[in-house]
C-alpha atoms as a printed R data frame, in Angstrom:
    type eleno elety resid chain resno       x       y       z
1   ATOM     1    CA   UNK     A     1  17.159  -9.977   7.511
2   ATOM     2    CA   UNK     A     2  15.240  -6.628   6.746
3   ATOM     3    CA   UNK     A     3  15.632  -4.059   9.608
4   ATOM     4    CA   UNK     A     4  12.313  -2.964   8.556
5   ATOM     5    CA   UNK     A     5   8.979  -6.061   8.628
6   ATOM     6    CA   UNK     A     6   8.694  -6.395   4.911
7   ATOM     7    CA   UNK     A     7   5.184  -6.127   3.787
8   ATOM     8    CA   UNK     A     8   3.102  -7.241   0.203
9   ATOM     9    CA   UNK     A     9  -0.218  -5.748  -0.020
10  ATOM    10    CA   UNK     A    10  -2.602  -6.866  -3.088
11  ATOM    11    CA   UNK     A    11  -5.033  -4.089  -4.208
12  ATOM    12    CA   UNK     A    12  -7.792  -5.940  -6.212
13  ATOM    13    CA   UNK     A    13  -9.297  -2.848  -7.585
14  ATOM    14    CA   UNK     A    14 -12.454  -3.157  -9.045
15  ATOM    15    CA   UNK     A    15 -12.582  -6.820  -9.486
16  ATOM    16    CA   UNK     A    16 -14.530  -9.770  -7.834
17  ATOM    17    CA   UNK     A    17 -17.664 -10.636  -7.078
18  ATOM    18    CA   UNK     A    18 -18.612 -11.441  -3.167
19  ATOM    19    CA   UNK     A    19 -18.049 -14.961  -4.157
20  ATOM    20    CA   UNK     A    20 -14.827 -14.948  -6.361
21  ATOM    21    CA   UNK     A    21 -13.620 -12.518  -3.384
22  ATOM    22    CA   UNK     A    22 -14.739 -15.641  -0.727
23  ATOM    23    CA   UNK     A    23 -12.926 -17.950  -3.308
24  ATOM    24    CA   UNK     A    24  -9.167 -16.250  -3.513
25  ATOM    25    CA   UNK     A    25  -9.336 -14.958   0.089
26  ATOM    26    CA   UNK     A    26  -9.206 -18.871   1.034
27  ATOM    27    CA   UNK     A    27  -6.943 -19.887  -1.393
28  ATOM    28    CA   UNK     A    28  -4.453 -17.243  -0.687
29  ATOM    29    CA   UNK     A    29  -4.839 -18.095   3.009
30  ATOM    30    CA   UNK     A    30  -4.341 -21.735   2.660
31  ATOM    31    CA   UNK     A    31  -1.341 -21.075   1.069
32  ATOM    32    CA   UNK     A    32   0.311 -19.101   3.479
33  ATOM    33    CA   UNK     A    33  -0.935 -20.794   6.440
34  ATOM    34    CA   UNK     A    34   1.784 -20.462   9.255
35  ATOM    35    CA   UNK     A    35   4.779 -20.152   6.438
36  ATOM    36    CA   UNK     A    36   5.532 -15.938   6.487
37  ATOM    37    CA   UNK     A    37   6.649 -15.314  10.581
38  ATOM    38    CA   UNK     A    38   7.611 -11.702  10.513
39  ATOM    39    CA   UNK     A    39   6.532 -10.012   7.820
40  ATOM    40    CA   UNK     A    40   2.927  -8.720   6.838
41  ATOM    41    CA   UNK     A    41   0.692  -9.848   3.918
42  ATOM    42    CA   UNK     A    42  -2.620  -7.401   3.139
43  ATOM    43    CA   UNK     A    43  -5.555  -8.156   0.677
44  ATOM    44    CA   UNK     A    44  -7.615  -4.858   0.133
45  ATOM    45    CA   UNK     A    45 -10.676  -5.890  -1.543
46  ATOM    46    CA   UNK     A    46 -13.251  -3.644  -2.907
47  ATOM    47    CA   UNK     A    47 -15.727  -2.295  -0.189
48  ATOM    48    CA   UNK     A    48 -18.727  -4.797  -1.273
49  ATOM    49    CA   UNK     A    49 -16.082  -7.773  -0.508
50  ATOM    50    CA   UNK     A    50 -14.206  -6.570   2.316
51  ATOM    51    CA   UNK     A    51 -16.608  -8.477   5.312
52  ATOM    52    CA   UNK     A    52 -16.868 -11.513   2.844
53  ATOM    53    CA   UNK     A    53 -12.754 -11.506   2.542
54  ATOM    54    CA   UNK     A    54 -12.974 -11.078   6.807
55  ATOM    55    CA   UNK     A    55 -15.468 -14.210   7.663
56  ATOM    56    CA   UNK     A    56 -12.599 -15.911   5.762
57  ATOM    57    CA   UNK     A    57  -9.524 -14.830   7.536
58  ATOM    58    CA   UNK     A    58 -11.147 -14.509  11.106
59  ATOM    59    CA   UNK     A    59 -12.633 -18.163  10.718
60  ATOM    60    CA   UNK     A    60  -8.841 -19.500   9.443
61  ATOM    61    CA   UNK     A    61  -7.595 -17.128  12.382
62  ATOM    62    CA   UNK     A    62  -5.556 -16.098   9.107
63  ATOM    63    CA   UNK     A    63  -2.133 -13.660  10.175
64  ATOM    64    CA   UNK     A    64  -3.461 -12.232   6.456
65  ATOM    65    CA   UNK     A    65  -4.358  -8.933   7.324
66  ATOM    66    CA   UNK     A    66  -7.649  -7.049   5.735
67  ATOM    67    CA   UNK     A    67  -7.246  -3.889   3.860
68  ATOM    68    CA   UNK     A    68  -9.511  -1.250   2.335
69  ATOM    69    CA   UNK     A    69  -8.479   0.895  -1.205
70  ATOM    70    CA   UNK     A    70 -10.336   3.879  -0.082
71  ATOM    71    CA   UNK     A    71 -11.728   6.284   3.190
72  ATOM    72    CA   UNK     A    72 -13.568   9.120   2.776
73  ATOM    73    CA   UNK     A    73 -11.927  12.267   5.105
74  ATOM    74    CA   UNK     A    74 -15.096  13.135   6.423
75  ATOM    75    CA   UNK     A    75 -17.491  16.098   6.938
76  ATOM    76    CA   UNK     A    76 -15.565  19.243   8.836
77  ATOM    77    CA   UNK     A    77 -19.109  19.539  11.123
78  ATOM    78    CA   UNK     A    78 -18.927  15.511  11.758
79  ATOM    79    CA   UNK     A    79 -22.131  14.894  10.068
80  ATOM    80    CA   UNK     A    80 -22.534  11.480   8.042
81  ATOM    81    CA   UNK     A    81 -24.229  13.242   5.002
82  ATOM    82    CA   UNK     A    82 -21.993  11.793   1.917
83  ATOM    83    CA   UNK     A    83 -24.013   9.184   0.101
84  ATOM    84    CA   UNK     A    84 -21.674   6.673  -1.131
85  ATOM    85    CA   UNK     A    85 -18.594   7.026   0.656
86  ATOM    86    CA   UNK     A    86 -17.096   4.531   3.621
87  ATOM    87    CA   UNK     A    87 -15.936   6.085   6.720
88  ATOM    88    CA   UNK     A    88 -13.229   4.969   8.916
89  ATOM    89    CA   UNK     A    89 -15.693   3.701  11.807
90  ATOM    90    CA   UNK     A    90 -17.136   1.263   8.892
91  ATOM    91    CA   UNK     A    91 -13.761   0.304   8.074
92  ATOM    92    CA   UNK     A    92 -12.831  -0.403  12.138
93  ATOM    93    CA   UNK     A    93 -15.431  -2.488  12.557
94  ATOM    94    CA   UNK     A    94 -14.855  -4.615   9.722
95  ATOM    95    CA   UNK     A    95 -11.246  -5.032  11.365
96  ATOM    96    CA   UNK     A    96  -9.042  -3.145   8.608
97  ATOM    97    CA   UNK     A    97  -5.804  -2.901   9.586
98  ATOM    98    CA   UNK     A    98  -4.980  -0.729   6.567
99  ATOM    99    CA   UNK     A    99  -6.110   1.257   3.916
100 ATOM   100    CA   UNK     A   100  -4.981   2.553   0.723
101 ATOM   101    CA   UNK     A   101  -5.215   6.345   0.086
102 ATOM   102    CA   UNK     A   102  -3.664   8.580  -2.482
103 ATOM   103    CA   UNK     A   103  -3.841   6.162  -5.331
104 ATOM   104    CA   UNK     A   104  -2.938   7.502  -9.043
105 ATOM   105    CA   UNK     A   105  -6.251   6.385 -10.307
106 ATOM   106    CA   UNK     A   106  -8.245   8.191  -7.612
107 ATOM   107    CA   UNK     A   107  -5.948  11.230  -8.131
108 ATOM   108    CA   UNK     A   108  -6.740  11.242 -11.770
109 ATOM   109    CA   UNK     A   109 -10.467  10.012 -11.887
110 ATOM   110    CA   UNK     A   110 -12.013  11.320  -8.645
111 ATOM   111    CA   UNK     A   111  -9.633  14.868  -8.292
112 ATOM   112    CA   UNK     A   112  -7.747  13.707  -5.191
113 ATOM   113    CA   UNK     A   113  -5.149  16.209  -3.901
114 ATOM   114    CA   UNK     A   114  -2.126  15.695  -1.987
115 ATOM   115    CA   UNK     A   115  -4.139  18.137   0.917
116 ATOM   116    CA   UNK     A   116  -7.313  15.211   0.593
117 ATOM   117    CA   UNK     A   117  -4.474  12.452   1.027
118 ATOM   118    CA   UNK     A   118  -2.824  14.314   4.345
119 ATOM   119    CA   UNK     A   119  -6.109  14.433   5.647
120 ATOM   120    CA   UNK     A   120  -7.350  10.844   4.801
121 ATOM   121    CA   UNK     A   121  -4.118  10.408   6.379
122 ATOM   122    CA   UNK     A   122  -4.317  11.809   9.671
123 ATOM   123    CA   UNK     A   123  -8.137  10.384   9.965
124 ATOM   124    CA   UNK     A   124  -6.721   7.259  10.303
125 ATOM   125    CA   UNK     A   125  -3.801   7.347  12.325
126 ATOM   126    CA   UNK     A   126  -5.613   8.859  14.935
127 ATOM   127    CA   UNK     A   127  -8.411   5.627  14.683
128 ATOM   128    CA   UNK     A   128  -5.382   3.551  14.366
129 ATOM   129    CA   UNK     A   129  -5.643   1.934  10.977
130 ATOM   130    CA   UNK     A   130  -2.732   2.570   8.987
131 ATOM   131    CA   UNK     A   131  -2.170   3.856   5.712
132 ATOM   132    CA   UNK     A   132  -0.655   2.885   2.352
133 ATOM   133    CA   UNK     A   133  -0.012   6.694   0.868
134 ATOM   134    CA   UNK     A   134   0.322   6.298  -2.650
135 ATOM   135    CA   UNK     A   135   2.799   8.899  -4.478
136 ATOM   136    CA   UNK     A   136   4.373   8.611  -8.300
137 ATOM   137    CA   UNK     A   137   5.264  10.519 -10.997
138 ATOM   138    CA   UNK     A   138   3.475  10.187 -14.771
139 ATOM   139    CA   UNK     A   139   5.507   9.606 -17.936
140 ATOM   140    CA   UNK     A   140   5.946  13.251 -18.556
141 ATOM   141    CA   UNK     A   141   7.444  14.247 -15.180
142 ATOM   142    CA   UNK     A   142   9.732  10.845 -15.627
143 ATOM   143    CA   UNK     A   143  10.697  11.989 -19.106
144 ATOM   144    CA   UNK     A   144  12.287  15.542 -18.012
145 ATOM   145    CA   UNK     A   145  14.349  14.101 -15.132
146 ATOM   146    CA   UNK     A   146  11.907  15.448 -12.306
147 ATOM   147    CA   UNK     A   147  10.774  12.052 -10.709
148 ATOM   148    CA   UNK     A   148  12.546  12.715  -7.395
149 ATOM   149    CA   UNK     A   149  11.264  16.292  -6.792
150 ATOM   150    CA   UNK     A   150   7.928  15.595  -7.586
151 ATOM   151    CA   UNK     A   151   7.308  12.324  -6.003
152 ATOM   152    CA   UNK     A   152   9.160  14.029  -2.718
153 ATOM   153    CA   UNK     A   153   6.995  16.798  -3.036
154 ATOM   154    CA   UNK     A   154   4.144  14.696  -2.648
155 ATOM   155    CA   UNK     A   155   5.147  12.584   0.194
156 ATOM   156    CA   UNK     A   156   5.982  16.097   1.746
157 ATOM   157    CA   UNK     A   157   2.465  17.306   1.438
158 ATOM   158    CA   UNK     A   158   1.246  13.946   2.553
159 ATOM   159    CA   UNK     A   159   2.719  14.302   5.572
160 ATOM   160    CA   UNK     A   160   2.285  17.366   6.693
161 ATOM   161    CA   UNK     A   161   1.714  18.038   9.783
162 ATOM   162    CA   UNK     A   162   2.155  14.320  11.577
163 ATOM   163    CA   UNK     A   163   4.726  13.280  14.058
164 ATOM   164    CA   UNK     A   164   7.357  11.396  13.941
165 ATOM   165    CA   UNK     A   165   6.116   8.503  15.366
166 ATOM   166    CA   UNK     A   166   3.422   8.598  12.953
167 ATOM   167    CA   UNK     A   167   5.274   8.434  10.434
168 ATOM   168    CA   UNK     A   168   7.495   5.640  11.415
169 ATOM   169    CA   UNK     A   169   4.345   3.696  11.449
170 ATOM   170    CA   UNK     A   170   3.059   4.426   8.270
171 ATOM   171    CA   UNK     A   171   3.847   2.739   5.054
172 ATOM   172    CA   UNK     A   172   4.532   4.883   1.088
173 ATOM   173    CA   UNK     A   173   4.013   3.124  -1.748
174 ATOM   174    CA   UNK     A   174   5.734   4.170  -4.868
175 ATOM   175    CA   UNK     A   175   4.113   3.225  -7.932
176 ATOM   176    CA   UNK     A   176   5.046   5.289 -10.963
177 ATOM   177    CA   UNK     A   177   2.378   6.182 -13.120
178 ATOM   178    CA   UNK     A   178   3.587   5.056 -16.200
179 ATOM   179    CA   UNK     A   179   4.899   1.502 -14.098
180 ATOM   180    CA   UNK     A   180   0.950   0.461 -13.434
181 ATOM   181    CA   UNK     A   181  -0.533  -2.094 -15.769
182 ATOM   182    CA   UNK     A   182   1.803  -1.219 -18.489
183 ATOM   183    CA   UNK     A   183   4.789  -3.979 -17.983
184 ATOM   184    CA   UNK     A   184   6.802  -0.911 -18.709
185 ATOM   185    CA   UNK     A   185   8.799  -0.687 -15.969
186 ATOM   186    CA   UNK     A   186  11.677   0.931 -13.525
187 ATOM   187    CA   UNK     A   187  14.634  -0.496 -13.675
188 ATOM   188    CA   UNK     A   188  15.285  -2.191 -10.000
189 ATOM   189    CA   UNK     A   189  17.889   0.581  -9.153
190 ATOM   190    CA   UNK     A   190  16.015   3.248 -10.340
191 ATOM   191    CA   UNK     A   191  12.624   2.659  -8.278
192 ATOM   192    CA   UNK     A   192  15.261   2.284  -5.527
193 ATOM   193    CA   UNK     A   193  16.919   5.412  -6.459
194 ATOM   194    CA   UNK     A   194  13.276   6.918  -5.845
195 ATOM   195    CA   UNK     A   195  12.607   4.919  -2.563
196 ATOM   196    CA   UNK     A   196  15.673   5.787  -1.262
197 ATOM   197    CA   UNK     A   197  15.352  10.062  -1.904
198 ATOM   198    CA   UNK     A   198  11.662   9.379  -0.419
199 ATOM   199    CA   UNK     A   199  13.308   7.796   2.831
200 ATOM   200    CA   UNK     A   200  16.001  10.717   2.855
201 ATOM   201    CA   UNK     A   201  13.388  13.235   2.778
202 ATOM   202    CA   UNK     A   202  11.539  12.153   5.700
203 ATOM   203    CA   UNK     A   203  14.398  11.886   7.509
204 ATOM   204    CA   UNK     A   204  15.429  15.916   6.505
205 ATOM   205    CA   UNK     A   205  11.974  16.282   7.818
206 ATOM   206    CA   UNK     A   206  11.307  13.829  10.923
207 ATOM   207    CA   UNK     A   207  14.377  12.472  11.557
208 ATOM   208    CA   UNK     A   208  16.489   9.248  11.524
209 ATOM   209    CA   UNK     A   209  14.067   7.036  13.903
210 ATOM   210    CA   UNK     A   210  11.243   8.132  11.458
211 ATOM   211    CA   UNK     A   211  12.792   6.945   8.160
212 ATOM   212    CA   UNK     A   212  14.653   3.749   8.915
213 ATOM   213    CA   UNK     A   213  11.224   2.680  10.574
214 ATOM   214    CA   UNK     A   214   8.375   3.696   7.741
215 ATOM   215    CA   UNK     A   215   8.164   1.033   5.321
216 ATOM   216    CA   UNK     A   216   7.915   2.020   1.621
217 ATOM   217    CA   UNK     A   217   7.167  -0.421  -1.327
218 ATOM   218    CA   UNK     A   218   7.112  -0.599  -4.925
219 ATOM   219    CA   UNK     A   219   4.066  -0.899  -7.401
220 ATOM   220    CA   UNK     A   220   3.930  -1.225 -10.905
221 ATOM   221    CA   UNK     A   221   3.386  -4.373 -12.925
222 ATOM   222    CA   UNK     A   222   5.130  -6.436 -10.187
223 ATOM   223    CA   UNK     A   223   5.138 -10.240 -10.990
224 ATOM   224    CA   UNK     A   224   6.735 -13.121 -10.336
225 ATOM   225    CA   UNK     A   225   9.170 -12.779 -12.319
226 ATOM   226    CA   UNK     A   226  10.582  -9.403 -11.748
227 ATOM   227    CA   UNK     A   227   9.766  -9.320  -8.120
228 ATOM   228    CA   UNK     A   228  13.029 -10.689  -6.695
229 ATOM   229    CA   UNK     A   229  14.820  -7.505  -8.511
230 ATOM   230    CA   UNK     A   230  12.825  -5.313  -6.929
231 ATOM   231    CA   UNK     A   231  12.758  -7.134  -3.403
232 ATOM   232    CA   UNK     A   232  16.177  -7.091  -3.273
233 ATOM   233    CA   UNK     A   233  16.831  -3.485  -2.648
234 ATOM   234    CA   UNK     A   234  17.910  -2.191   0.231
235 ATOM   235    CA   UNK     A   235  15.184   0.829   0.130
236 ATOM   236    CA   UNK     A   236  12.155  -1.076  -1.381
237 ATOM   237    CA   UNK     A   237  10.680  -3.185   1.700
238 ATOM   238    CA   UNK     A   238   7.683  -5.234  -0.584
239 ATOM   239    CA   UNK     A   239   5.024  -4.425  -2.903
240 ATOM   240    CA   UNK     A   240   1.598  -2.962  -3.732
241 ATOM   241    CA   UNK     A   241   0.347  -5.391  -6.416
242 ATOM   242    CA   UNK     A   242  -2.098  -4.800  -8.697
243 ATOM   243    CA   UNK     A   243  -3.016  -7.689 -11.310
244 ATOM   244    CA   UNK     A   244  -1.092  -9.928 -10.248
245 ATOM   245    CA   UNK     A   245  -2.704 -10.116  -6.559
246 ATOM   246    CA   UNK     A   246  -5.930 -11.736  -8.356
247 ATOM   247    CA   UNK     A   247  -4.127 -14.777  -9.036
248 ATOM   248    CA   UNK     A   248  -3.878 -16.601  -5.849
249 ATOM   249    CA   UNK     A   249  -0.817 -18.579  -7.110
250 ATOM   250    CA   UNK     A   250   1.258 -15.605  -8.403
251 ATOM   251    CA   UNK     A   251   0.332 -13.474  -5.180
252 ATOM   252    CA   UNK     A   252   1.841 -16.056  -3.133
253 ATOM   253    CA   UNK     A   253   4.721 -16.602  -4.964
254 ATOM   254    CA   UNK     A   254   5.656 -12.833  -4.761
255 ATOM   255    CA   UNK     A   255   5.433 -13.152  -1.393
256 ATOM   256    CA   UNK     A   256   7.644 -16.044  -1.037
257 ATOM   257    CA   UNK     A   257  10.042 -14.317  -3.289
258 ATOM   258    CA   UNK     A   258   9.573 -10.872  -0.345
259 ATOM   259    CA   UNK     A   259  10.140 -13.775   2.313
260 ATOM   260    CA   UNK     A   260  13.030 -15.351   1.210
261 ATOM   261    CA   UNK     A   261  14.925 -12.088   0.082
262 ATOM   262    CA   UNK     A   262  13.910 -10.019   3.669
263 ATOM   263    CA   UNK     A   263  13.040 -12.449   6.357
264 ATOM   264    CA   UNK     A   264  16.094 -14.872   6.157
């Protein structure tokens, strides 16, 4: 049994339609009805699909939980002047419980810095949805040896300035850069080599309470087949999944795999 809930979140990027969304929301959720006591399953949708995704698990009274990929960290004066972004009051009242932030793609595509990620951060502790902080390292940093002081360095700057209760709640996800959509991936030891420096960090930094309570996952072409290897470390405590999330099937059985390797 993990001393930590164990926790597989699927991050469906930009895929489905409303209806496709409706379609694997239900499937997923018939699959998992009443079988995964103690541990947390998320499906973070795109924006356009996340109250389509929410009529499905609030009318199966679903223990799925709803997730969003993206906030935006709002206007310093407070006013609502961004055309095109999602605030956090949008995502409350659609019931998200969390929300992705940080993600390599947005940091490469859209210019996200670690300061945006704190701040998306804090926003939504304080309106009590929690967040999945992305960090991870691209090929080159991995090549010269310099995973652990750069991924560290990010979660430091992530955190900055929250509490330690705070960030016992919270949840990292590691997902190397060079891991996502690739197949080319971490050995088991070595993402847990990484998970493992990130949890020793925040404990330098917030203490022992603080980092045997956050959760951190891995991400990074997880599948069925190689999720038990990863599952079964003692620092990793689930998944971020990418592709493999879209398939209702290989979702669940990932999370069976989490189940069976933390929960019993």
């Amino acid at each position: 049994m993990s001393p930590r809930e164990p926790i597989v979140a699927g991050n469906w990027k930009m895929n489905m339609t409303w209806a496709s969304a409706v379609r694997l929301a239900q499937t997923v959720s018939d699959y998992c009805e009443g079988s995964y006591a103690n541990m947390e399953i998320v499906m973070c949708p795109p924006f356009t699909c996340l109250k389509g995704v929410q009529n499905v698990l609030d009318f199966d009274r679903s223990d799925i939980l709803l997730g969003a990929q993206n906030v935006h960290e709002e206007m310093p004066d407070g006013t609502a002047a961004c055309t095109g972004e999602i605030s956090v009051e949008m995502l409350k009242d659609l019931d998200c419980s969390f929300t992705i932030i940080g993600h390599s793609e947005r940091r490469a595509a859209n210019g996200e810095t670690d300061e945006l990620v704190n701040q998306k951060a804090k926003l939504l502790l304080d309106r009590g949805i929690t967040p999945i902080i992305c960090v991870g390292e691209s090929a080159e940093v991995n090549d010269r040896g310099e995973s652990i002081k750069f991924v560290t360095s990010q979660v430091d700057a992530a955190l900055d300035g929250l509490l330690p209760e705070q960030v016992a709640s919270l949840v990292i996800a590691y997902e190397p850069i060079w891991a996502i959509g690739t197949g080319n991936i971490p050995s088991p030891e070595g993402a847990d080599t990484v998970c493992g420096a990130i949890r020793n960090q925040i404990m330098q930094k917030f203490g022992h309470q603080a980092a045997q309570s956050v959760r951190i996952l891995y991400g990074g072409s997880v599948k069925p087949e190689n999720a038990k290897y990863f599952f079964s470390m003692d620092n990793i405590d689930g998944g971020l999944i990418g592709g493999a999330s879209l398939d209702a099937k290989k979702f669940v059985e990932i999370v069976r795999i989490c189940y069976d390797l933390k929960c019993r």
